[in-house]
N, C-alpha and C positions, 0 to 999 in steps of 0.2 A: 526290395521295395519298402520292406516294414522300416530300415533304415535309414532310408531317404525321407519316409514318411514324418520318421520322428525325429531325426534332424533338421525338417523343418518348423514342426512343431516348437520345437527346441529354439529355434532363432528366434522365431517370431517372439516365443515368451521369451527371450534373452532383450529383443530390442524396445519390446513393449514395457519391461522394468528399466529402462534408459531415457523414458520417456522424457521432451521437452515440456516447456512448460506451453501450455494452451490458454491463449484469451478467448473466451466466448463472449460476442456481442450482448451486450444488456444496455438497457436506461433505465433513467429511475423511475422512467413510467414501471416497468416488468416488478419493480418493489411494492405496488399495490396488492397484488397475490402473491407475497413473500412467505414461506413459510417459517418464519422470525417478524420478531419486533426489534424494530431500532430503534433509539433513544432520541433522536430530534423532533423535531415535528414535520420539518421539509428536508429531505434527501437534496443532495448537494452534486451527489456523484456516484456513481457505483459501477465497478468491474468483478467480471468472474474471472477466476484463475483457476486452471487446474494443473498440478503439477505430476510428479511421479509417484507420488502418496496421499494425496489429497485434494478435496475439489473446497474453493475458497469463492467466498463472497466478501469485498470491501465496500464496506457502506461509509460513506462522509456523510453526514446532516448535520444541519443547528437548528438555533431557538428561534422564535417565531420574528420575524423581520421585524428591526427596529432596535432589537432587544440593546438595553445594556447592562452587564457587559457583553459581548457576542462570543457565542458559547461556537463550538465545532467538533461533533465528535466524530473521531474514527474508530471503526469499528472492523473485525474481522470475523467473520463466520463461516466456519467450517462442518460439513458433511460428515455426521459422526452414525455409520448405520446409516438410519435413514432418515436422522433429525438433522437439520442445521444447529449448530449450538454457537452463542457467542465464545470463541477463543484467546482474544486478546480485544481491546479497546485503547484509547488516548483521549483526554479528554482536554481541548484546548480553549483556556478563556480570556477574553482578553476585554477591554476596558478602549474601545474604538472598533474597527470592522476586521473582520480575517475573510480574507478571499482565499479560497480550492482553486489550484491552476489545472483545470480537466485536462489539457492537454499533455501537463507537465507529470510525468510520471514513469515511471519503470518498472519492470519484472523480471529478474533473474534468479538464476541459480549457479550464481559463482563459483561456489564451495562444494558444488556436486553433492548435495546430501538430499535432493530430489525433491525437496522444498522449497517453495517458491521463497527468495526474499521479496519485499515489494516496497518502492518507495513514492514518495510521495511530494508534493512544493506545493504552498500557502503561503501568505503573506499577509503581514498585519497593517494596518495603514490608519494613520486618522480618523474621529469619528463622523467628520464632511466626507470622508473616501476623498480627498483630495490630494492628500501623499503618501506613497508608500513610505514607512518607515524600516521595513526589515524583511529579507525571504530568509525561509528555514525549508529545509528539507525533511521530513521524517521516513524513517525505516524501520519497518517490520521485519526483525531477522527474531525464528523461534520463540516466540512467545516474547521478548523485547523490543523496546520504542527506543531509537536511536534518533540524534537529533544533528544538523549543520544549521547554522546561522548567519545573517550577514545583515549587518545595520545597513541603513540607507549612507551612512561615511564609507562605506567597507569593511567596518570592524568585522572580524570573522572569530565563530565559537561552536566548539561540538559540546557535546553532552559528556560529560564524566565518563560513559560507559560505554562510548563509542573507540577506544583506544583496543576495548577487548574485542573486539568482532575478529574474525576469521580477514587475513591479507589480503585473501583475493574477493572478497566483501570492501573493505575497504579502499579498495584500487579499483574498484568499478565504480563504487559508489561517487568517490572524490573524481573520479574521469571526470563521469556527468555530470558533477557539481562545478566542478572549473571550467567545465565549456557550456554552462546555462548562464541564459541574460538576465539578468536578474532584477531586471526595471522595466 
């Protein structure tokens, strides 16, 4: 019976270190009693993530409506003990509007290493918000900001540092980047 007992013990902790990644519902209302400060002044967007090592908060905000240029930062906060701590950031500025596509966005862990990667779509457009000029993608893989691009022609551009990522990072990433509308 003792063997039964702790061979199941045994799995359960076998399946529970295999963990998926987890989205918990949040809005950015829940950022008003945040235990962190984030750098915009209005919250744009935010998801929780937990993965198989780590519980993650991604904050998007910018500067006060109107601004120019229009600032957008991302930010990533992580559960360290029992502080949130900022872990990574991106700070994006631009000289016309950047729109957060809430809807547009991912969570994986392609590369099995039990951390979430996360990414993300924005788009910069005219200072009327009258045309889009460009969608970019950003991706939070371990502490680096990777980048895809696409002019409103279809000129297409990654980041320098995107060549280095892990294969099966990059072949999830490009799936969903080639099968997103990007107008």
């Amino acid at each position: 019976m003792r063997k039964i007992i702790a061979s199941l013990i045994l799995c359960l902790s076998m399946s529970y270190s295999y963990a998926q990644i987890t989205s918990i519902a949040m809005s950015v209302n829940d950022l008003k009693d945040a235990p962190f400060k984030f750098k915009g002044t209005r919250a744009m967007m935010v998801d929780r993530i937990d993965d198989g090592s780590s519980k993650d908060i991604f904050v998007f905000s910018k500067v006060p409506s109107g601004s120019n240029p229009d600032t957008l930062y991302a930010e990533k906060f992580t559960k360290i003990g029992e502080v949130w701590k900022l872990t990574q950031e991106k700070t994006i500025t631009y000289n016309g509007i950047i729109s957060i596509w809430g809807a547009r966005k991912g969570f994986t862990d392609a590369d099995k290493d039990k951390q979430v990667d996360a990414f993300f779509i924005y788009s910069l457009h005219d200072a009327d918000f009258k045309k889009q000029l460009s969608v970019h993608l950003l991706l939070f893989h371990k502490g680096e900001s990777y980048t895809l691009s696409q002019t409103d022609e279809g000129k297409e551009s990654q980041s320098k540092n995107f060549s280095s990522l892990p294969e099966s990072i990059k072949t999830e990433v490009l799936a969903y980047w080639n099968k997103l509308d990007k107008k």
